[in-house]
C-alpha positions as semicolon CSV with decimal commas, in nm:
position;residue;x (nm);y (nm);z (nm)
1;X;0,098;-4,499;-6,217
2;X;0,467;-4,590;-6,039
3;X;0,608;-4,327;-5,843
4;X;0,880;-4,128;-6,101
5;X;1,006;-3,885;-5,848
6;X;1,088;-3,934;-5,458
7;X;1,075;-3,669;-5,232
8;X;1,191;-3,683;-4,879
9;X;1,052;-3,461;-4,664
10;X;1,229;-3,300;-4,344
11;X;1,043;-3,212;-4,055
12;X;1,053;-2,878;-3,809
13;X;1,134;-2,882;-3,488
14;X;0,930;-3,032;-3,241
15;X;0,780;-3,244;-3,512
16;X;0,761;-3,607;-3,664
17;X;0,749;-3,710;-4,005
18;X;0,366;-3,723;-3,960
19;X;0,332;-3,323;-4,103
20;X;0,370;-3,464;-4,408
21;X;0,148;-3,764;-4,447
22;X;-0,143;-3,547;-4,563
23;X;0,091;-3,488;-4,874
24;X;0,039;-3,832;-4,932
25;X;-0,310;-3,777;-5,023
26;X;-0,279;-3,466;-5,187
27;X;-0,033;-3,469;-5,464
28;X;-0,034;-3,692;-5,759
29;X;0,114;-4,094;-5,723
30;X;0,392;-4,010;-5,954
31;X;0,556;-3,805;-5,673
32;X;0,656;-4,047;-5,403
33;X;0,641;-3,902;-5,065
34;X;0,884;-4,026;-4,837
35;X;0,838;-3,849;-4,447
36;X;1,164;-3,921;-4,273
37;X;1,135;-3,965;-3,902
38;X;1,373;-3,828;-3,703
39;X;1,505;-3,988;-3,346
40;X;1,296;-3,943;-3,038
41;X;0,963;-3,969;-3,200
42;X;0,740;-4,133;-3,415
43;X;0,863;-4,464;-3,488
44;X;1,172;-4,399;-3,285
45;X;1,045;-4,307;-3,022
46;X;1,252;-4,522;-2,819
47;X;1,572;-4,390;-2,950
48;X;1,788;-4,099;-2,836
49;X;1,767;-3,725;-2,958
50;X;2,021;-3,642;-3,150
51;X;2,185;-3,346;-3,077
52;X;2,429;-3,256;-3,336
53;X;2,303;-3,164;-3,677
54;X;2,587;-3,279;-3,910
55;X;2,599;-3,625;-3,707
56;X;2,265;-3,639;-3,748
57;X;2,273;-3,543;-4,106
58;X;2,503;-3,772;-4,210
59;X;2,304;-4,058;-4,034
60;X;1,985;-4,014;-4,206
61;X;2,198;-4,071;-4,589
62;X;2,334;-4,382;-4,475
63;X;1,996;-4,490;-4,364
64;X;1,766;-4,380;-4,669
65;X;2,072;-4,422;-4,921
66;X;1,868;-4,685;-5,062
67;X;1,562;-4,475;-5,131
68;X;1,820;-4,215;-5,307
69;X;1,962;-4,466;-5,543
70;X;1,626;-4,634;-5,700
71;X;1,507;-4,319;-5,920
72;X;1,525;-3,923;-5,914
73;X;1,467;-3,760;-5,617
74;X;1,464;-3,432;-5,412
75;X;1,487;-3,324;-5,054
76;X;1,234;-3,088;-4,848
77;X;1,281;-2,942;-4,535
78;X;1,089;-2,676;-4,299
79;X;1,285;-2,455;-4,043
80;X;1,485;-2,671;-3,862
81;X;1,423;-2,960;-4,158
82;X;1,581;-2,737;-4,395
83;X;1,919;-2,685;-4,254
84;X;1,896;-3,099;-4,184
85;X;1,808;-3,106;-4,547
86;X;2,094;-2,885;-4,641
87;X;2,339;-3,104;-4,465
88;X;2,259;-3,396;-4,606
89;X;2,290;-3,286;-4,947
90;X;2,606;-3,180;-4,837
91;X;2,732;-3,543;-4,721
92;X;2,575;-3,727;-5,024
93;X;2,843;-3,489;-5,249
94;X;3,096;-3,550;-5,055
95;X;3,010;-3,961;-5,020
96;X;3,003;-3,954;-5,424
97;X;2,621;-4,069;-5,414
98;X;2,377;-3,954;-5,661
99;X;2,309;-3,601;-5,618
100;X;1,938;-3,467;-5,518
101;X;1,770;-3,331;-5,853
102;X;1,592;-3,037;-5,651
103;X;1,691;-2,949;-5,245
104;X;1,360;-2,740;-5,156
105;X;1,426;-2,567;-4,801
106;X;1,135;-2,392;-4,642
107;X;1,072;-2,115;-4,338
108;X;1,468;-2,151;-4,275
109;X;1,760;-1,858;-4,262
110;X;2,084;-1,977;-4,475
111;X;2,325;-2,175;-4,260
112;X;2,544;-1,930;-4,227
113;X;2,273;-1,645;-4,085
114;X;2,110;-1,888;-3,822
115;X;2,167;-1,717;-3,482
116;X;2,207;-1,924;-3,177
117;X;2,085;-1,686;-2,965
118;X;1,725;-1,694;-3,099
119;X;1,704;-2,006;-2,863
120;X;1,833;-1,831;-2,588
121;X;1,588;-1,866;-2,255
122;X;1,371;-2,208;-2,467
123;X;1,462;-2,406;-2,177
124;X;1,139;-2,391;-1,976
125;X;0,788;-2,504;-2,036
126;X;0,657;-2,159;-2,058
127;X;0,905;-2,001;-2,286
128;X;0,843;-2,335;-2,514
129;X;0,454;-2,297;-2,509
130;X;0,514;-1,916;-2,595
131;X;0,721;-1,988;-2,884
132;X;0,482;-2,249;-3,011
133;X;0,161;-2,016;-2,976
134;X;0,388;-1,708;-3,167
135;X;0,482;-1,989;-3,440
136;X;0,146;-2,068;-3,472
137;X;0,194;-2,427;-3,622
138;X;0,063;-2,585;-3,300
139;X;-0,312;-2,693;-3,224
140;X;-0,439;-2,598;-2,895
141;X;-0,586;-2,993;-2,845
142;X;-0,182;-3,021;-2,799
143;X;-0,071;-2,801;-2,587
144;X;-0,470;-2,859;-2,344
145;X;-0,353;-3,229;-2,335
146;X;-0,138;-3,284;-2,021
147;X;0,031;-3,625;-2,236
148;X;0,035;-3,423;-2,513
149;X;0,174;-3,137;-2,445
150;X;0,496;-3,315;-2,241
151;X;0,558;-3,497;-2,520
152;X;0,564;-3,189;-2,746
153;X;0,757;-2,952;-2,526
154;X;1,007;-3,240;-2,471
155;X;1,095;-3,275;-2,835
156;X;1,118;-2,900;-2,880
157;X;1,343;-2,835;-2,616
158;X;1,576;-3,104;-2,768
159;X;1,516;-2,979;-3,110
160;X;1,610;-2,638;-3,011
161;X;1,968;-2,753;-2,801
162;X;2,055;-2,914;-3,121
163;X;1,952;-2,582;-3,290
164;X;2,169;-2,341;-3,061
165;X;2,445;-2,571;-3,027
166;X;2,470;-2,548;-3,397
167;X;2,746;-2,329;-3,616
168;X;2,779;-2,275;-3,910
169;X;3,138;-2,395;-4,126
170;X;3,228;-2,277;-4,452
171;X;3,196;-2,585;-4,743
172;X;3,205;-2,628;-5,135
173;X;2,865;-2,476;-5,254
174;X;2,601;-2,749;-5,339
175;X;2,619;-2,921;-5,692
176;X;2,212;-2,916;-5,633
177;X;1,976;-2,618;-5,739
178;X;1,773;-2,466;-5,472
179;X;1,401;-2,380;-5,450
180;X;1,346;-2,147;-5,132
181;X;1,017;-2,102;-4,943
182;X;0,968;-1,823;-4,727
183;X;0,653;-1,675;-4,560
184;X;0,643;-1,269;-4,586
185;X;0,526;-1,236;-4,216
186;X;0,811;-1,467;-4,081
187;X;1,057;-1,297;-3,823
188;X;1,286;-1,462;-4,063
189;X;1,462;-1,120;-4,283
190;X;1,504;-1,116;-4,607
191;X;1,888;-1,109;-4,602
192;X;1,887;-1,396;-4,431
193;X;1,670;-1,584;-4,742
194;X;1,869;-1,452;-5,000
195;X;2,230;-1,577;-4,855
196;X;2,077;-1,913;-4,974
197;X;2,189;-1,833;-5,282
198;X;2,552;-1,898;-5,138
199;X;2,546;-2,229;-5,040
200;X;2,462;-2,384;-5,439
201;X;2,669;-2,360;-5,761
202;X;2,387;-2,415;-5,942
203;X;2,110;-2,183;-5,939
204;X;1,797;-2,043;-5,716
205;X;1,464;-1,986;-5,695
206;X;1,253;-1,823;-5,406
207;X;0,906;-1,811;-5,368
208;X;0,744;-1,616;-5,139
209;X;0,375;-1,688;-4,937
210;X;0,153;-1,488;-4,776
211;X;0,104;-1,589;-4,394
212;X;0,431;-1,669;-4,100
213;X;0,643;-1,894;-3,977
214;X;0,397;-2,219;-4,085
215;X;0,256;-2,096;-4,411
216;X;0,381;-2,420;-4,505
217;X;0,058;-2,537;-4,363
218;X;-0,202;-2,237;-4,365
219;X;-0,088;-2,190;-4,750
220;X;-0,047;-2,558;-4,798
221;X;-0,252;-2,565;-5,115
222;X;-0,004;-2,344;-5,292
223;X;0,321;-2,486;-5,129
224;X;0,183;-2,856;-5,309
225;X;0,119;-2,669;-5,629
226;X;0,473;-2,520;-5,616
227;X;0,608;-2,872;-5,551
228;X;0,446;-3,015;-5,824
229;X;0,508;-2,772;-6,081
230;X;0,899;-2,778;-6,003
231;X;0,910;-3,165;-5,989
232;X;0,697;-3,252;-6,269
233;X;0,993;-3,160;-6,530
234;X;1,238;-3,436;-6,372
235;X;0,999;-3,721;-6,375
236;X;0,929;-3,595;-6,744
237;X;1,328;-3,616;-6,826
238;X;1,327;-3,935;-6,590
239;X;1,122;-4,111;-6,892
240;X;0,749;-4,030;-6,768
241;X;0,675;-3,851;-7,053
242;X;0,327;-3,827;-7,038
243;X;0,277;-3,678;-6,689
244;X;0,157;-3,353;-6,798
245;X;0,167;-3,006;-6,686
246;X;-0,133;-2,896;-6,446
């Protein structure tokens, strides 16, 4: 079966695009999965951090415009993903492009509740390694390996700068519905999940999972059921017809 849906996927901070090859495997080929790797790591690794959000934002549309124009798609992003997600969809309205069917943001506060200070005092190793062991979305084989763990705590500490030098700008609300993911143990309040609802002109949805700040992995069976169920309907209206309802 040919892909009928695309779905680029976000990641957190201190991540690559690799949290989200396992999706690969586990949803259905109809729903493309399309990891987008963000500077710094992964495949460009040998490129700078970025370290504004919009900038970067903006960035990432030129370079996956392509993959937005060939059929439907959606965006997905976790935590620091999520307001990256949210900023793109914002640039593709403004550039005219084809709009996202679905923008799915996950484990994030609206734009306009992120604090800054929350990254107050993540400039050392140890206050990094603390965060990432509260989180919980770390394995220990990471942070016990000396190569490892530099890499890691390198990426989060420029994830995070980006993070607190961020602020928040009034826009147009979103021409894009939302889905919003949010773990019921998360430090995240939530006040700060329902001022989503804000940022679209056209409707939202929150689910809510048991677990913290990375049920998007402990509850990962659920999260891909979610997905499916809210993406199967556009590949249906996209002209897959018989991709049926699990």
């Amino acid at each position: 079966m040919s892909p009928a849906v695309s779905l680029l996927c976000l990641p957190c901070a201190g991540a690559s695009a690799t949290m989200y090859l396992r999706w690969r495997r586990r949803l259905e080929p109809w729903l493309h999965i399309l990891p987008v790797e963000l500077p710094g790591r992964g495949v460009r690794m040998d490129e700078p951090y970025a370290t504004d959000v919009e900038t970067l934002a903006a960035r990432l549309v030129e370079e996956h415009a392509g993959d937005m124009a060939r059929q439907p798609y959606a965006l997905f992003g976790h935590s620091m993903g999520a307001l990256i997600a949210y900023h793109m969809a914002a640039r593709i309205g403004a550039r005219g492009l084809a709009a996202p069917s679905l923008l799915i943001v996950s484990g994030s506060p609206a734009p306009a509740r992120r604090d800054p200070a929350r990254f107050d005092g993540m400039d050392n190793d140890q206050a990094l390694i603390d965060d990432l062991r509260k989180q919980g979305g770390t394995p220990e084989a990471v942070l016990g390996s000396r190569g490892l763990r530099r890499f890691a705590l390198d990426t989060l500490a420029a994830d995070y700068a980006m993070c607190r030098a961020y602020r928040y700008a009034p826009r147009p609300r979103l021409a894009v519905p939302l889905l919003v993911l949010a773990g019921r143990d998360d430090d995240i309040a939530a006040p700060a999940i329902d001022a989503w609802r804000e940022e679209t002109a056209c409707g939202i949805r929150q689910a809510w999972f048991e677990g913290g700040h990375f049920f998007v992995k402990h509850r990962e069976e659920e999260v891909l059921a979610l997905i499916d169920r809210s993406l199967r309907p556009i590949a249906q209206r996209a002209g897959h017809g018989s991709i049926a309802f699990a």
